[in-house]
C-alpha positions, 0 to 999 in steps of 0.5 A: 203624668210629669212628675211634681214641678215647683208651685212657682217658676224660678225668676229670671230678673232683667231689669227694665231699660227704660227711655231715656227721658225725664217725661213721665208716660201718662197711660197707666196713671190712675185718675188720682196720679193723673192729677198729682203728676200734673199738679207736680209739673205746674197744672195748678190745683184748682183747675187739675180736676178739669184737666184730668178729665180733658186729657182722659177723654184724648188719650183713653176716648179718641185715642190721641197720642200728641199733646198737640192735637188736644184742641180743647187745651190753650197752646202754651199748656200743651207745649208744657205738656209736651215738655213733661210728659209722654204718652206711649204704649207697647211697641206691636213687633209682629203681628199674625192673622190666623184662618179663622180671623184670630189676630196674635200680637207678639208686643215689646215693652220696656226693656226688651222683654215680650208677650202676646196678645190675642183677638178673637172675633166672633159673630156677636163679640170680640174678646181681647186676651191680654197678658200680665206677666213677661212668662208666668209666676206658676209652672202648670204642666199642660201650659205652654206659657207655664214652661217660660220663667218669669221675667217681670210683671207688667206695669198698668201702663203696659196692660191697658196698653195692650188694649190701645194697640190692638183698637190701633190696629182694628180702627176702633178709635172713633174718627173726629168729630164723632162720639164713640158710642156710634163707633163699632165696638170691635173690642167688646170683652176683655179676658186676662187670660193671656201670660201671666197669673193676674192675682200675682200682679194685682194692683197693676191690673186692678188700675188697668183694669178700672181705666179701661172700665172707666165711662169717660175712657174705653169704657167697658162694663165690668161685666165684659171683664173676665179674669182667669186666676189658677186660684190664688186665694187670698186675693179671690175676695179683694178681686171682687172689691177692688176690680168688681169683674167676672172671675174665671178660675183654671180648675182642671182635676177634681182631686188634690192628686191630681190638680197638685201636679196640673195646678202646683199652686194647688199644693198651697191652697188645696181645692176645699180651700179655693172652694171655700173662697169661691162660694164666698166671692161677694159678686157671686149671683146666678147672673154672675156665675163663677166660670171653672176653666177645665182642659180636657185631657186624654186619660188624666182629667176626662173620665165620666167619674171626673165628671160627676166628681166635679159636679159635686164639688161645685154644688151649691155655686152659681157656675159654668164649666168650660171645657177647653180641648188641650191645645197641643204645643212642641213638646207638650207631655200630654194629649187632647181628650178624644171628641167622644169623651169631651161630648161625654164629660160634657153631658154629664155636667149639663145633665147636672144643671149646669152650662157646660159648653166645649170651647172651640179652638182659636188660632192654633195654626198661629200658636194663640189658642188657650195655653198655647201663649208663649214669647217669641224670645223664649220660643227661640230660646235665646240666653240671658245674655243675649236677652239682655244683650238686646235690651242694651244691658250688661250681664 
């Protein structure tokens, strides 16, 4: 196993580029900054209600990205609009299919910097795995995103973008005239799973998050919303009062040992203490059960002892146990656990009570698979200055 890395990554500060233009970009704003930016560019107040709600339901329900088409809004006050106002989101550099339907988008936000995105269609859903960091606050061994320093976290307008571009790219927007409930949801959960450590971004991705939950917008039910944290505890409980969502925790070692080396932020908040925080989430029911992400990996994590060692370890917390076959990348120090194992460590934990299913690999053949996230302008391993070369910035 690699030696000890730091808990955190080194940072590698770019700062943004942004437009040039003194309009202001409405997607991210939350309802409250919806209104106040208008009120400040001339809405008056007494009507500023009513046009949060008006223009909401154009940018997050129909998808509309140009004043002008906002039909339900006098001329003149779109035209004002327009003057002060913006509505963007990321830019979709390049987009891949995968064999199996999985679609990764590799998307451009301010300043030149990169993430990616996946959907993943199945036959009774379609998940979007969003990113929240340009790289990642935390240095997991087994994850190829976590060998990529971070850059920058993403603001809100740039995480619910995410979800905009890809209903953009499926057609899911419905078409005029028609209310979205009769439209297809081809988005139907979202997972923060993709780069980044969500708790490490936190109030960006609680306003994302509660835009894309909200009923007159995208409107997702909380209960479709999963995010994944490697377990950063004091925000475990403000997770579960602020954005209300399933919670995922990436576990991965049933002991300090050896967690410290796969999860290093495990060195700062040691397995009994993540735990501790686990059983006191105040979402927790058996309807709303903890989902512990473990990666299965040969000859570190897969014996039956780990097994039976996490079943006692989580006793007492309403649960189930992904177990994720590692997703192997260029240069990854570690190998996938053979199927007999997997199937072994599986039965195990469901003879024990618990869900125990064995996630099968998405879009390996495109790099989207869990763990396998990683910009395509780190992958080519570029410099600093040629990153901020291309973002227009003088090193």
């Amino acid at each position: 196993m690699p030696a000890s890395a730091p808990i955190t990554q080194d940072v590698v500060t770019i700062a943004r580029k942004l437009p040039e233009t003194d309009r202001i970009n409405l997607v991210g704003l939350t309802r409250a900054q919806l209104r106040e930016a208008l009120i400040a560019g001339g809405t008056p107040e007494n009507k500023a209600k009513m046009r949060v709600d008006q223009i909401w339901q154009w940018i997050y329900q129909k998808g509309v990205r140009e004043f002008d088409a906002m039909t339900n809004l006098g001329k003149a006050y779109r035209a004002e609009l327009a003057e002060r106002f913006t509505i963007e989101i990321p830019e979709v550099v390049s987009r891949q299919v995968s064999a199996d339907g999985t679609r990764k988008y590799l998307v451009r936000i301010a300043g030149g910097h990169e993430v990616e995105t996946v959907y993943i269609p199945e036959a009774d859903r379609g998940t979007l795995c969003i990113s929240s960091q340009v790289g990642c606050t935390l240095t997991c061994s087994f994850c190829h995103t976590g060998t990529q320093k971070l850059v920058r976290n993403l603001t809100a307008g740039e995480i619910v973008g995410q979800v905009m571009l890809a209903r953009d790219d499926l057609g899911e927007w419905p078409e005029p005239g028609r209310n979205p409930k009769d439209e297809t949801r081809l988005i139907s959960n979202v997972v923060l799973m993709g780069m980044g450590e969500p708790l490490y971004n936190f109030e960006s991705v609680r306003d994302a998050m509660r835009i894309v939950m909200d009923g007159e917008g995208i409107s997702l039910s909380r209960r479709r919303i999963t995010l994944s944290t490697s377990g950063i505890v004091p925000e475990i409980a403000r997770t579960a009062e602020e954005i209300g969502c399933m919670l995922a925790v990436s576990f991965h070692a049933t002991t300090d040992e050896v967690r410290d080396k796969l999860v290093p932020i495990n060195r700062k908040y040691k397995i009994a203490e993540l735990l501790d925080a686990l059983r006191a989430y105040p979402k927790l029911s058996n309807s709303e059960r903890i989902t512990f992400e473990y990666v299965m990996l040969k000859d570190v994590n897969d014996t039956d002892a780990d097994a039976r060692r996490l079943v006692k370890l989580i006793q007492g917390i309403p649960a189930k146990i992904n177990l994720i076959p590692f997703n192997e990348w260029p240069g990854a120090p570690y190998e996938r656990s053979d199927w007999e194992r997997i199937e072994s460590f599986a039965d195990i934990i469901y003879k024990a009570g618990y869900a125990s299913p064995i996630r099968t690999p998405r879009g390996e053949d495109i790099m989207a698979a869990c763990g396998q996230l990683k910009s395509a302008t780190d992958r080519a391993r570029k410099t600093r200055a040629e990153i901020a070369a291309e973002a227009g910035l003088n090193t």
